[in-house]
C-alpha positions as CSV (number, residue, x, y, z in Angstrom):
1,X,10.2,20.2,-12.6
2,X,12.2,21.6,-15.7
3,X,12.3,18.9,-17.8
4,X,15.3,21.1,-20.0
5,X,17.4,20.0,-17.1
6,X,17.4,16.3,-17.6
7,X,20.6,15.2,-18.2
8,X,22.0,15.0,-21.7
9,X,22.9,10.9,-21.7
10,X,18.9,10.4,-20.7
11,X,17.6,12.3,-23.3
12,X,16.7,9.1,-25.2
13,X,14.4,8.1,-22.2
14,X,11.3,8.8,-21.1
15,X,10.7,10.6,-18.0
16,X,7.7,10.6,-15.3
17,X,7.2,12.6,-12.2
18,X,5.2,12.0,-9.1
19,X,5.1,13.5,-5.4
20,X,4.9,10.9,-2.2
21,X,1.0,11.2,-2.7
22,X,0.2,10.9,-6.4
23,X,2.8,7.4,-6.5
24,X,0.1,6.4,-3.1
25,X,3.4,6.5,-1.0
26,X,2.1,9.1,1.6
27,X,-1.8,9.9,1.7
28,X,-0.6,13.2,3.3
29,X,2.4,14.6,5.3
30,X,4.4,12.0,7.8
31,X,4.9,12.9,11.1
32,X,6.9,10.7,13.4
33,X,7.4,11.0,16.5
34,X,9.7,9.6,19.0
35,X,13.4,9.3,19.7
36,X,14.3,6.3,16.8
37,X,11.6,7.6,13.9
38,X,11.7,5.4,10.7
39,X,9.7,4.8,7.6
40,X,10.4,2.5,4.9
41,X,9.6,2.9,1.6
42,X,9.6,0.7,-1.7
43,X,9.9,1.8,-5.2
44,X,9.1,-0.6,-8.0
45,X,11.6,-1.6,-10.2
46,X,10.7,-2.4,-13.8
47,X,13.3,-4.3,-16.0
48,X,13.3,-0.8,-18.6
49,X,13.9,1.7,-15.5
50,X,17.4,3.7,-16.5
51,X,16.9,5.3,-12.7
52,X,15.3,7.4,-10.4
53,X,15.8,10.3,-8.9
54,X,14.3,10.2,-5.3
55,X,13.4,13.9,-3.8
56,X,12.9,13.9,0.3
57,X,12.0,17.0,2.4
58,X,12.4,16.7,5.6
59,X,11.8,18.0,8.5
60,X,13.0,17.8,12.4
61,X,12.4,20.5,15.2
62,X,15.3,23.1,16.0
63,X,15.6,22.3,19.7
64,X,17.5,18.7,19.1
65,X,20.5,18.0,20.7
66,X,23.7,18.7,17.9
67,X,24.2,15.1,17.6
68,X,21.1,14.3,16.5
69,X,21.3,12.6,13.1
70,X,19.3,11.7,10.3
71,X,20.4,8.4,8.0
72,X,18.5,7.1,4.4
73,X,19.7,3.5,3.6
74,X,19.4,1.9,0.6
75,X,18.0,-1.8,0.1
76,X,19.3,-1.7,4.1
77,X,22.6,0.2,3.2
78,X,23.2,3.1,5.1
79,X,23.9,5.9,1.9
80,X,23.8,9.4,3.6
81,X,23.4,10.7,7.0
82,X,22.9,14.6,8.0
83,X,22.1,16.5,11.0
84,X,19.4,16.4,12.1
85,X,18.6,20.2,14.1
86,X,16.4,22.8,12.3
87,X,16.5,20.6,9.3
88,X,13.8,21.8,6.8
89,X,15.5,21.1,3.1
90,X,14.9,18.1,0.7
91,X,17.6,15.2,0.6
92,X,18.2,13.7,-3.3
93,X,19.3,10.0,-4.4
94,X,20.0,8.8,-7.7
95,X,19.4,5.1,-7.8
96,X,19.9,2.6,-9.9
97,X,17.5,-0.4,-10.4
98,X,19.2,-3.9,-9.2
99,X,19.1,-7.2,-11.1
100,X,16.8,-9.4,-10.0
101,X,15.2,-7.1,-7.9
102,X,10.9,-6.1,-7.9
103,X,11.4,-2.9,-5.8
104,X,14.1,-0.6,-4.4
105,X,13.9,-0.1,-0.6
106,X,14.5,3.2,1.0
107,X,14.6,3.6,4.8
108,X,14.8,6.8,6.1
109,X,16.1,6.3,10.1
110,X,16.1,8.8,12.6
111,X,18.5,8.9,15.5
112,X,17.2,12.1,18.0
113,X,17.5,13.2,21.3
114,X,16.4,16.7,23.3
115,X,18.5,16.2,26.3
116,X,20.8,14.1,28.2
117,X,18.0,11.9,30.5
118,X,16.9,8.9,28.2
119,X,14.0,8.6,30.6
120,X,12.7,11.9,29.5
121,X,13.7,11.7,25.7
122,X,11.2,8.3,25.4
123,X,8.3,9.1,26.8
124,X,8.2,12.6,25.4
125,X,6.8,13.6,22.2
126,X,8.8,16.7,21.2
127,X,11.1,14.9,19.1
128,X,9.5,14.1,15.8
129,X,10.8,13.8,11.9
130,X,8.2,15.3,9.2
131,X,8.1,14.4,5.4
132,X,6.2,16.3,3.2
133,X,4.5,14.4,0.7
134,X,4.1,17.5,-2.0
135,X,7.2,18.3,-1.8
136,X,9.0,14.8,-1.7
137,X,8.8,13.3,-5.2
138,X,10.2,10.5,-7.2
139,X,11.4,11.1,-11.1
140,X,11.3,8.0,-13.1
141,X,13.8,7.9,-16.7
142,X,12.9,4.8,-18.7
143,X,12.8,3.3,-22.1
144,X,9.8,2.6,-24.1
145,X,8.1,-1.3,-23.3
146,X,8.2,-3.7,-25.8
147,X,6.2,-6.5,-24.0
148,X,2.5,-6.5,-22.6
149,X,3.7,-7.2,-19.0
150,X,5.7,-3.9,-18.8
151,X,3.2,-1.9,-20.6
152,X,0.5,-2.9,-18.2
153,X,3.0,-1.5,-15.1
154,X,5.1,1.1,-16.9
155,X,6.1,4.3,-14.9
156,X,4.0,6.1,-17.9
157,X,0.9,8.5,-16.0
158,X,-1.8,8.5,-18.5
159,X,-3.4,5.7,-20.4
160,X,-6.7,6.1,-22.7
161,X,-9.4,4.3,-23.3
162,X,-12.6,4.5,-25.4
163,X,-14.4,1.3,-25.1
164,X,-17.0,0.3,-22.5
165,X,-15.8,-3.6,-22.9
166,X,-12.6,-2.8,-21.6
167,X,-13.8,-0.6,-18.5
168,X,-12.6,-3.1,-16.0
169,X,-9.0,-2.6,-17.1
170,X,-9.3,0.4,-15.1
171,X,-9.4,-1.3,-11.7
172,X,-7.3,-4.6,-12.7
173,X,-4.1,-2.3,-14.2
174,X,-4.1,0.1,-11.2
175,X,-4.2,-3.1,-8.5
176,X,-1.1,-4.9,-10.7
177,X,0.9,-1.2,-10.6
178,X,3.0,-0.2,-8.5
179,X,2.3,3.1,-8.9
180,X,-1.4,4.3,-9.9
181,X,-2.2,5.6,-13.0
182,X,-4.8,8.3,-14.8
183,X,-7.3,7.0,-16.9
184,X,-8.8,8.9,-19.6
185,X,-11.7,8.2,-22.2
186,X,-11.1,9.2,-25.4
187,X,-8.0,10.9,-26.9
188,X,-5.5,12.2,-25.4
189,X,-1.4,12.5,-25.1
190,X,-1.3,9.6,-23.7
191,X,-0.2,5.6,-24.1
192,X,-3.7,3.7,-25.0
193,X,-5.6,0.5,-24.7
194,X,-7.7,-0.7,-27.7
195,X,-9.7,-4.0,-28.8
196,X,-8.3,-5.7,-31.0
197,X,-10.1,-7.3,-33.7
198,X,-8.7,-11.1,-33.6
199,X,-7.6,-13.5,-30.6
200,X,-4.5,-11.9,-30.1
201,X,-3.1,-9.5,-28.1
202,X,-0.1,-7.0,-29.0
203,X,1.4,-3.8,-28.9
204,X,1.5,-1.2,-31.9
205,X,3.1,2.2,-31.6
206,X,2.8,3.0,-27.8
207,X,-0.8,1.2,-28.2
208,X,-2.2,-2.3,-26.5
209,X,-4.7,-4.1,-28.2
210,X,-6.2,-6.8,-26.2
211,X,-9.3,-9.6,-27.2
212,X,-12.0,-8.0,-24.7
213,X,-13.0,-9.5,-21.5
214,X,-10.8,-12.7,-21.8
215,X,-7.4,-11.3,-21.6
216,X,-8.8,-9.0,-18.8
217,X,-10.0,-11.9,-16.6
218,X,-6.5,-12.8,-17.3
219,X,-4.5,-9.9,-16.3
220,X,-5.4,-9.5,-12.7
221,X,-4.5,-13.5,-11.8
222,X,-1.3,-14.1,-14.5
223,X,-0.1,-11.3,-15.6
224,X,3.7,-12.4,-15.2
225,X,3.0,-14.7,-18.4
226,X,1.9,-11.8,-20.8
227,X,5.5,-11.6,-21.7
228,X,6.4,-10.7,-25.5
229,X,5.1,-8.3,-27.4
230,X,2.5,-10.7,-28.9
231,X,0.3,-12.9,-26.9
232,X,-2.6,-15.4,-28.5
233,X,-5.0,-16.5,-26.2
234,X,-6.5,-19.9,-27.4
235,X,-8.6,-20.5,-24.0
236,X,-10.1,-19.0,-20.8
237,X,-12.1,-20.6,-18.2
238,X,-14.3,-19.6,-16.1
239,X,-13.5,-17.1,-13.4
240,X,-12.9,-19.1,-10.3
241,X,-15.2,-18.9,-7.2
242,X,-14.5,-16.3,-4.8
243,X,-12.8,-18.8,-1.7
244,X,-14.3,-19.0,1.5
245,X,-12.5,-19.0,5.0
246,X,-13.0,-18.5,8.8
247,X,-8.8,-18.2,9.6
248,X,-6.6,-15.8,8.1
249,X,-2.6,-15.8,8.4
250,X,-0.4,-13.3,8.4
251,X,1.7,-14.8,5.6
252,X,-2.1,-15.2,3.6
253,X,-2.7,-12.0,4.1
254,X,1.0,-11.1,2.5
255,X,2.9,-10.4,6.3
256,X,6.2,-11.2,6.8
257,X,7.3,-12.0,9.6
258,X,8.8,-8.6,11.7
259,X,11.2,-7.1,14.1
260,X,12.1,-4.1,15.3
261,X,15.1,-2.6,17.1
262,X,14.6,0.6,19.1
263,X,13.9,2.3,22.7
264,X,11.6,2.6,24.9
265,X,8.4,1.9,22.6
266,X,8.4,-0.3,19.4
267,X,5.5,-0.2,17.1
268,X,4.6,-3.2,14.4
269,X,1.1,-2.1,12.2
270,X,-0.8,-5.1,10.8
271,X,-3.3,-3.7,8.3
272,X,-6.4,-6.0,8.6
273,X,-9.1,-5.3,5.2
274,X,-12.0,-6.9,6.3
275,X,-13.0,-6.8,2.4
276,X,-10.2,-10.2,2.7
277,X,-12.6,-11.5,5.0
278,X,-15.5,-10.9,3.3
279,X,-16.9,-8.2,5.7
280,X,-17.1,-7.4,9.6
281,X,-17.1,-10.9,11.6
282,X,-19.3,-10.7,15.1
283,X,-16.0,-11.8,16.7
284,X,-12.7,-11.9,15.1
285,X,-9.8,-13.1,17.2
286,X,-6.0,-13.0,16.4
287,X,-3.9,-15.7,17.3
288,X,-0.8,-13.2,18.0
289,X,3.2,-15.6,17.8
290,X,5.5,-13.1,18.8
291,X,9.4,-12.4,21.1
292,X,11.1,-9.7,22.6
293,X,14.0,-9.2,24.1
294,X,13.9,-9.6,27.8
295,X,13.4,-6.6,30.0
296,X,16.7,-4.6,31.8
297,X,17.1,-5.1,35.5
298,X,14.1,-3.0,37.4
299,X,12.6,-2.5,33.8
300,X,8.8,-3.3,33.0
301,X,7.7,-4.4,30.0
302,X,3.9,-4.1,28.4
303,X,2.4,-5.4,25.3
304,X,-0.1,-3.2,24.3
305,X,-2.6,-3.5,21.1
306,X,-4.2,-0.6,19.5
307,X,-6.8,-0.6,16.8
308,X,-7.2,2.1,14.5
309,X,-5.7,4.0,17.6
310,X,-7.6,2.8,20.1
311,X,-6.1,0.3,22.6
312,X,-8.0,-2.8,23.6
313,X,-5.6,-4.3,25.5
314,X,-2.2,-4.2,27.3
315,X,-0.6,-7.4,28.9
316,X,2.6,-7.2,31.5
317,X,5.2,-8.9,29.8
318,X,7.5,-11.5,32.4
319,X,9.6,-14.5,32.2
320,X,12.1,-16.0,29.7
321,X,12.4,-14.1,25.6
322,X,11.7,-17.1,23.6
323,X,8.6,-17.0,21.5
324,X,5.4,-16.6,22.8
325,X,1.9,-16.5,22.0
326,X,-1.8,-14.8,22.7
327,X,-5.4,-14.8,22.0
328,X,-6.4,-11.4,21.4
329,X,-10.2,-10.5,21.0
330,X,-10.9,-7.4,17.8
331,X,-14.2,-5.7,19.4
332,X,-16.6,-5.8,16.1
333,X,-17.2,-2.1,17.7
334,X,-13.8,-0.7,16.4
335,X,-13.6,-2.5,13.1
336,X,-14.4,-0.3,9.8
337,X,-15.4,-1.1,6.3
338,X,-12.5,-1.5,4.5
339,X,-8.7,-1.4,5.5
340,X,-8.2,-1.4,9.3
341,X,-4.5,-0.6,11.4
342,X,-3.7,-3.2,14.2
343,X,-0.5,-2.1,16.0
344,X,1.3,-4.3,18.6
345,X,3.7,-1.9,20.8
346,X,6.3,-2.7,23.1
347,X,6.6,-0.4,25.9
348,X,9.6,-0.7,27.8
349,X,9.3,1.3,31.3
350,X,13.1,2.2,31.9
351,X,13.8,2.5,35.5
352,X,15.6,5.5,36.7
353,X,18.6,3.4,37.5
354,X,19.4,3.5,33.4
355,X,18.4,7.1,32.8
356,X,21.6,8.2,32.0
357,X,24.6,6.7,29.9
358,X,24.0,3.7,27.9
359,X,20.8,3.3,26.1
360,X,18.8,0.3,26.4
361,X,18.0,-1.3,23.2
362,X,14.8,-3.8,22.6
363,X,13.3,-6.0,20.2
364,X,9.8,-7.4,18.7
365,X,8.9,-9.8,16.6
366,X,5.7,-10.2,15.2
367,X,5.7,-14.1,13.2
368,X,3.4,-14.8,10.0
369,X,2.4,-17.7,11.6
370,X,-0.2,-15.4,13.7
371,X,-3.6,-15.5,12.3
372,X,-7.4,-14.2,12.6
373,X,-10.3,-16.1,12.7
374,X,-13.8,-15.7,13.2
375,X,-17.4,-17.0,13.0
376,X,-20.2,-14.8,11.4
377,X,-19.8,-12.6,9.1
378,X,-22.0,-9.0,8.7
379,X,-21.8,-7.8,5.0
380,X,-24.3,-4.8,5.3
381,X,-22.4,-1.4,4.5
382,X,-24.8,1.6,5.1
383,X,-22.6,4.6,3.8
384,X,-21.1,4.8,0.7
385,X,-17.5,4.8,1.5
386,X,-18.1,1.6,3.2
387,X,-19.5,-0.3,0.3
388,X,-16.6,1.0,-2.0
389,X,-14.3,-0.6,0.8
390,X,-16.4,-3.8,1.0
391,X,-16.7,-4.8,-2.5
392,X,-14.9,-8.6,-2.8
393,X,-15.4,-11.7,-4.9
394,X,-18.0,-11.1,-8.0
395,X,-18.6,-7.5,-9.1
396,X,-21.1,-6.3,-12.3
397,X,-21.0,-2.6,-12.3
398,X,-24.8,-1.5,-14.9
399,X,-24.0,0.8,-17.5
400,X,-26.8,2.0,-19.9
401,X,-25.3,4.9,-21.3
402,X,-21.6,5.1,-22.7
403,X,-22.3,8.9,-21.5
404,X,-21.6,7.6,-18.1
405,X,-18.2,6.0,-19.1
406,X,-15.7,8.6,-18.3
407,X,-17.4,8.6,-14.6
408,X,-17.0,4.3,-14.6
409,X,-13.6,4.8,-15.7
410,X,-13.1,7.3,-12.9
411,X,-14.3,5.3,-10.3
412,X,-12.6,2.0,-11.2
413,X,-9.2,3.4,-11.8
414,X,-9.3,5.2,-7.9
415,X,-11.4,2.1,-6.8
416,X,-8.1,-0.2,-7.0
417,X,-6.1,2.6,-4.5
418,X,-8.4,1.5,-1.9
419,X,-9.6,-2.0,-2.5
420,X,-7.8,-4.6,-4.0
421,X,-9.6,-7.7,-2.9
422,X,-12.3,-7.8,-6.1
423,X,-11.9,-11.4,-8.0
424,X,-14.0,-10.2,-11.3
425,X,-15.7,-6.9,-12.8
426,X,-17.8,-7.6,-15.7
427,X,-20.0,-4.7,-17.5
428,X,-23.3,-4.9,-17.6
429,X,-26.2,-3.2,-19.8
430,X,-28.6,-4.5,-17.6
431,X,-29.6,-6.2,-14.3
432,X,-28.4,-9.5,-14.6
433,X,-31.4,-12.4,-14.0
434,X,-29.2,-14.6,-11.6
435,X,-28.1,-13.8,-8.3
436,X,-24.5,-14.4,-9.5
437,X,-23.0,-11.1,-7.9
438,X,-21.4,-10.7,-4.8
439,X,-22.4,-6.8,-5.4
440,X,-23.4,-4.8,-8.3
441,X,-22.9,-1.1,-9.2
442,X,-25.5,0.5,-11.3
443,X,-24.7,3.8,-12.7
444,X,-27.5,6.2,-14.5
445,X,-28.5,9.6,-15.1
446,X,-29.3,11.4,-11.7
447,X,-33.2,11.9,-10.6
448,X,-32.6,14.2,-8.4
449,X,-31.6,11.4,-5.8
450,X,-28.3,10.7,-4.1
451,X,-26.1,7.9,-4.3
452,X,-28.2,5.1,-2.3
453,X,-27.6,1.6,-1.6
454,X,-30.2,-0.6,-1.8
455,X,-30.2,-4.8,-0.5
């Protein structure tokens, strides 16, 4: 990106660029597949963004039928459509952020066909739409902060540290961001995070300074009131106990309620983090609330549900549209450390009386009155990967070297991309003499042994 070509009128900003997988939109490239592809994205929307520039390559096979279209809405506007045969280019939008509004929404909605049988078109999987996440970026122009709270989620990519106290800033910044940052210890050209000396908390010349591990208990729970570009803090209590459950909503869990308009099969993912839970339950159930539209003449319908892209069950679907509801049981078998994907698909088998000519449309909805619950709980991650995933409630991560710092910082930053479910981090220089921890991290010069975890 040549940033000599930035307009002249945004010269006074500053500017930030990331692909689809640095701003944790894509983890690699996006294939969808299907007749009526879609994928939504959100970008946040920070009360000092000027605009962004949004950059989409895309990507659809050459054998599509000529009328085969490709439409981005914005915040649910359709804003450009293109063809969508042999297209391989990228697609730019210059947005601008809305009042009031957290996050601008971009849908990018597919609308392909190979051939003139419908039958065939849905249950094939030639037709697909590709984005490339290296390719597909998103440029940021905004002015400086001049309050804690923007500062903390600014579209800046680099913030240093040099101070083992404030470690754990690491993990709580990049879980409140909407886009993840670098971390770096030490200097560097970069906006900074320092201790100040007093009970206050301010910003100096592109530079935080925060009270130590008070303000940071703070920031993960109420950050919305570190407004201004001065904050005192006269008080903190203690950080509240990790809460215990055996039922999960959707709407705890942050789920909407859904629906989805399409043909032939519609898809709703649920992603279920068992680190919410507290690990893998023996048993978990979901209590699944959910409608569709009825099915079309000869038509059968099937409700199937997939786990991490396995099915465990499919149930014919009969009778009146109104809402409905199941008792679905998760096999402990297919549940992983970490982040899980529960899909729900409607499968509508068209008959071959409606093959041709109008196209059948359906609907799903998925309510966020569905829940999970369970009984017993297994917390005993054997591989490493698993225990980053697990980690919940009480963390102390061991330090005993400020050598090992930059590594800390490391971890914690890329930590808070894959697990967000950790109450408290508090640095220790030694093993604590309580059993107060819901885990602890201990890092130290290598021995010659790997990575272990041990009780």
């Amino acid at each position: 990106i040549n940033e000599s070509n930035i307009e002249p009128l945004l010269k006074d900003v500053s500017y930030s660029a990331y692909n689809f997988k640095e701003a944790n939109l894509l983890g690699d490239d996006l294939v969808i597949k299907g007749i009526n592809p879609k994928y939504d994205f959100y970008i946040p929307s920070y009360y000092n963004l000027v605009e962004v520039k949004v950059n989409i390559h895309l990507k659809a096979p050459g054998f599509l039928r000529e009328d085969s279209t490709i439409t981005i809405a914005v915040n649910d506007k359709p804003t450009l459509s293109l063809p969508a045969k042999g297209l391989d280019k990228s697609v730019s939008l210059t947005l601008k952020p809305v009042k009031g509004e957290a996050f601008i929404k971009v849908s990018i909605i597919g609308n392909l066909r190979v051939s003139n049988n419908i039958c065939e078109d849905v249950f094939s999987d030639k037709a697909y739409l590709m984005i490339d996440a290296r390719e597909s970026y998103l440029e940021f122009f905004y002015r400086d902060t001049q309050d804690i709270y923007s500062f903390l989620r600014s579209y800046s990519k680099k913030l240093c540290i040099k101070n083992t106290q404030l470690l754990p800033l690491a993990y709580y910044v990049n879980v409140i961001s909407g886009i993840p940052k670098t971390f770096i210890w030490g200097e560097g050209d970069c906006d900074r995070i320092e201790l100040s000396q007093g009970q206050n908390s301010y910003i100096d010349n592109k530079t935080l300074y925060v009270p130590g591990e008070g303000l940071i208990a703070f920031i993960k729970e109420y950050q919305q009131l570190l407004f201004g570009k001065e904050v005192s803090l006269i008080n903190v209590g203690a950080t509240k106990d990790k809460e215990t459950y055996d039922r999960l909503s959707f709407k705890d869990l942050g789920i909407k309620s859904t629906t989805v308009h399409g043909v032939g099969n519609l898809s709703i993912s649920i992603p279920v983090d068992t680190a919410r839970i507290g690990g893998i339950p023996d048993r978990l159930f979901l209590r699944l609330f959910y409608a569709h539209t009825p099915q079309h003449q000869r038509d059968k319908m099937e409700l199937r549900i997939y786990i991490n892209d396995n099915l465990i069950n499919a149930y014919p679907l009969e009778g009146n549209s109104g809402e409905k509801s199941i008792d679905i049981e998760i096999p402990f078998s297919e549940l992983v450390y970490g982040r899980n994907n529960l899909s729900v698909n409607l499968v509508n088998f068209t008959s071959s009386d409606n093959c041709f000519g109008a196209v059948t449309q359906s609907a799903l909805s998925v309510f966020d009155k569905s829940y999970f619950y369970w009984s017993k709980i297994h917390k005993k991650p054997t591989q490493i990967q698993e225990f980053l995933k697990a980690l919940n409630g009480k963390v102390g991560v061991i330090i005993q070297s400020e050598e090992l710092a930059p590594i800390l910082l490391k971890l914690l930053s890329e930590l808070a991309i894959i697990n967000k479910n950790i109450n408290s981090i508090t640095v220790l220089n030694s093993y604590p003499k309580g059993g107060d921890y819901d885990f602890l991290i201990h890092l130290k010069r290598s021995d010659g042994k790997p990575f272990e975890i041990y009780n």
